[in-house]
C-alpha positions in Angstrom: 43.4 35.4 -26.9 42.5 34.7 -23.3 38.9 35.1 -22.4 38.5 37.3 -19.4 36.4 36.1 -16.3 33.4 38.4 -15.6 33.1 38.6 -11.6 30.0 39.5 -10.0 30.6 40.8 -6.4 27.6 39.3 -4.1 25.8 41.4 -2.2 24.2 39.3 -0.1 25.8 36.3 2.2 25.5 32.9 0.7 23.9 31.9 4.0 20.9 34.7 3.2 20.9 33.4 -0.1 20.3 30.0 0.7 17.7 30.7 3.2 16.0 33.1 1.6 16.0 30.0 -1.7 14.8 27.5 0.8 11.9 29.9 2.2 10.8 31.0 -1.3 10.9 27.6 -2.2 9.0 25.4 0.5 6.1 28.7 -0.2 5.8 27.2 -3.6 5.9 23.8 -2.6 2.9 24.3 0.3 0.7 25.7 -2.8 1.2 23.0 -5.1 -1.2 20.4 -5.2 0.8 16.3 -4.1 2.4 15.3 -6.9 5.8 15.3 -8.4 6.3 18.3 -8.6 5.7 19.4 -5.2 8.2 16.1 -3.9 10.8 17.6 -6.4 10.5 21.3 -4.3 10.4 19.8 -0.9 13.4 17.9 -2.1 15.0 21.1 -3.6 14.1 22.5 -0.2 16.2 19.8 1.9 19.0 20.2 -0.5 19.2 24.1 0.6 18.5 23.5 4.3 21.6 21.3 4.3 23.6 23.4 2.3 22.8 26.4 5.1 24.0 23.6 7.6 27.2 22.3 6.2 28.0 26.2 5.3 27.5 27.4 9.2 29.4 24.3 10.3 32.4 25.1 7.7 32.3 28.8 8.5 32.9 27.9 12.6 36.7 27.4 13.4 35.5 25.4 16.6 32.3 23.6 15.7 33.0 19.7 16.5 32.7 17.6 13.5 29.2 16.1 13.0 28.9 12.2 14.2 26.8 11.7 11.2 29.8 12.4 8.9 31.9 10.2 10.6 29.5 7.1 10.8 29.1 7.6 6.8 32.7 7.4 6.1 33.3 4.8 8.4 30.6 2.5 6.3 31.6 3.7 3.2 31.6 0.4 0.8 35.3 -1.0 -0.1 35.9 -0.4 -3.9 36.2 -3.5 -6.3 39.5 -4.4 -8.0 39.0 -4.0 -11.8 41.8 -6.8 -12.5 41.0 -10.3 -12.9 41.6 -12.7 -10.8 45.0 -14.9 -11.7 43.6 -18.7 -12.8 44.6 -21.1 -10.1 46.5 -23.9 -12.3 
């Protein structure tokens, strides 16, 4: 028997979502006390301010593509062969 998928219609845009995580979030963060747990927020923070960014880029048809992106792939490091090198005889 096949498991059917529940689907949950969203009533909200991820876009509000996201801000609205990132707001709630960086309020908890600013009441916290420095420590770890107020670097993990501020981190979680980030994570959902970049998330808005790369979803309002993706969602424009004529949005030029970020320099940033390109530069990162472009210095991507080369992959290592896993085989062994032959023995020179």
């Amino acid at each position: 028997m096949v498991k059917k998928r529940r689907r949950f219609r969203q009533t909200t845009s991820l876009a509000e979502r996201l801000a609205e995580e990132a707001a709630r979030l960086r309020e908890r963060a600013r009441n916290l006390p420095p420590g770890v747990e107020q670097t993990l927020l501020w981190r979680k923070v980030r994570q959902a301010e970049t998330a808005l960014r790369i979803e309002a880029w993706l969602g424009s048809p004529d949005a030029p593509t970020p320099d940033n992106v390109i530069t990162m792939l472009s210095k991507s490091p080369k992959k290592r062969s896993l085989s062994k090198p032959s023995p020179s005889t």
